[in-house]
N, C-alpha and C positions, 0 to 999 in steps of 0.2 A: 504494500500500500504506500511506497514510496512515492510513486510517480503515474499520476494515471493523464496517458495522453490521448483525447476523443480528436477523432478528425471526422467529419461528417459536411452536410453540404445545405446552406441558407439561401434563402434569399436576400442579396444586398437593399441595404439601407437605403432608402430615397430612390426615385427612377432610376430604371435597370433595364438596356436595351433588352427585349423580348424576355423579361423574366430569368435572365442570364442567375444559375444558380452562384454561388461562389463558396470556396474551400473553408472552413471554421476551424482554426486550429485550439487544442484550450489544456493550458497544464496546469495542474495541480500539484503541488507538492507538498507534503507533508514535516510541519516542522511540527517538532515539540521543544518544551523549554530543557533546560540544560536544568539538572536536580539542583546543584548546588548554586549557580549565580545569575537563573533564569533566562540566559540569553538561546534565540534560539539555535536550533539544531539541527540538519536538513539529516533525513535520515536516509540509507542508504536502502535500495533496493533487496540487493541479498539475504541470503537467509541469514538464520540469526537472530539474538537478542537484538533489540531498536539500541542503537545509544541514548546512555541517562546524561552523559557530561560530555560537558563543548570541549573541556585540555586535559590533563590527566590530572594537572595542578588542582582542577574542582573537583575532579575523586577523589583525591588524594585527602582536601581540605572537606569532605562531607565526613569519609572516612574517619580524621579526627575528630569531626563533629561528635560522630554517634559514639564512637569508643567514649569519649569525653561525657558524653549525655550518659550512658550506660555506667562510668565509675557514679557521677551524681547523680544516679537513680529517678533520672528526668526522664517522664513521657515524650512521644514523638512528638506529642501535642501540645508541650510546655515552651512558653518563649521566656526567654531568657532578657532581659533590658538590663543595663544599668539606670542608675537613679539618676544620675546626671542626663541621661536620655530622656528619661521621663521626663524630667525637670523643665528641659528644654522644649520640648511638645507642649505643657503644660503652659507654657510663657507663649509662646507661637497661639496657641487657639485663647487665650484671651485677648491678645493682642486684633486676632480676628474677631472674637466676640465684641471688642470697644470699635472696631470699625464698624461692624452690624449696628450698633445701638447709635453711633453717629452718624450713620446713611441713612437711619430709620428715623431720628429727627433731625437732620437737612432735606430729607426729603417731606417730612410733614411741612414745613412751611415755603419748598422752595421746587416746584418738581420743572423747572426750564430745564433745558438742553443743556445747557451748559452746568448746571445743576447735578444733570444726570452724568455726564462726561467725567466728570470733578470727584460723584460719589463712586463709580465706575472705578475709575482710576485708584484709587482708594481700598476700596476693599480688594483688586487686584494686587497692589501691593502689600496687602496685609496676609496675604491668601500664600502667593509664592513663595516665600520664605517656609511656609508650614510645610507646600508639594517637597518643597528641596529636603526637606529636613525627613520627610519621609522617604523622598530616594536615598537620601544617605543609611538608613536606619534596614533598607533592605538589601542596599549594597554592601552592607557590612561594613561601611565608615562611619567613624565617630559623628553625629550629627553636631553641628556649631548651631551657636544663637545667631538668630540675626540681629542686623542693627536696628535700635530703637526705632519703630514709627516715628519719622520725624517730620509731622502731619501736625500742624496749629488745628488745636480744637478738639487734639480727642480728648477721649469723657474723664478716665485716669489711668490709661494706660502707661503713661510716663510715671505715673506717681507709682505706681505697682514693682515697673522697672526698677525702680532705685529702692525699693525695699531689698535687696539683693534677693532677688528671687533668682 
């Protein structure tokens, strides 16, 4: 189930002298993600187990995984965070929650275009710092804070900041 290649025969799009059939080429191919670092994986036709890992380096690194989950008596289904991780997530979605509550009254009293643009741009930037912070957390890099919302007018997300959270 590698590769399934259909050739068969359409009618072309739009006027077509005398209903002229034409050739339909169409490939599929089968990827799956790689176990340990998700990328994907095109898989090989032949027989055979499918491959689970894209280098040997991420079998190698799942391999220490589970040996490692197994000495800690961690289920397959147990995730593992540091606190400092959490922390950080933690900081990111309130920082997005005081842009929510500040889009929600700039837009009660103000809903122009440019209004909208302003509150737009806003909670976009409140937003991707958190995506980032969740790719790092699946790539298995240390996730960083980002820098303070430095937006005039939010609710106290700055004051929260400097409580050293």
């Amino acid at each position: 189930m590698a590769q399934i290649v259909a050739w068969g025969l359409a009618t072309a799009p739009g006027p077509s002298p005398e209903g002229a059939a034409w050739p339909i080429f169409v490939t599929v191919t089968d990827f799956r993600p790689c176990a340990w670092c998700g990328r994907p994986i095109e898989q090989s036709g032949g027989r055979g187990r499918p491959r689970a890992y894209c280098r040997r380096s991420c079998r190698q690194r799942d391999f220490e995984a589970r040996r490692r989950a197994r000495e800690l008596g961690l289920a397959e289904t147990d995730l593992v965070v540091t606190r400092r991780q959490v922390e950080v997530l933690d900081d990111l979605v309130y920082v997005l929650g005081c842009a929510v509550a500040d889009v929600d009254a700039q837009l009660a009293s103000d809903r122009s275009a440019a209004q909208l643009e302003r509150s737009l741009s806003w909670l976009l930037e409140a937003a991707r710092p958190l995506l980032s912070a969740g790719e790092h957390l699946r790539g298995g890099q240390p996730a960083t804070p980002a820098p303070a919302a430095s937006r005039a007018g939010t609710t106290d997300g700055a004051a929260r900041e400097g409580n050293g959270a």
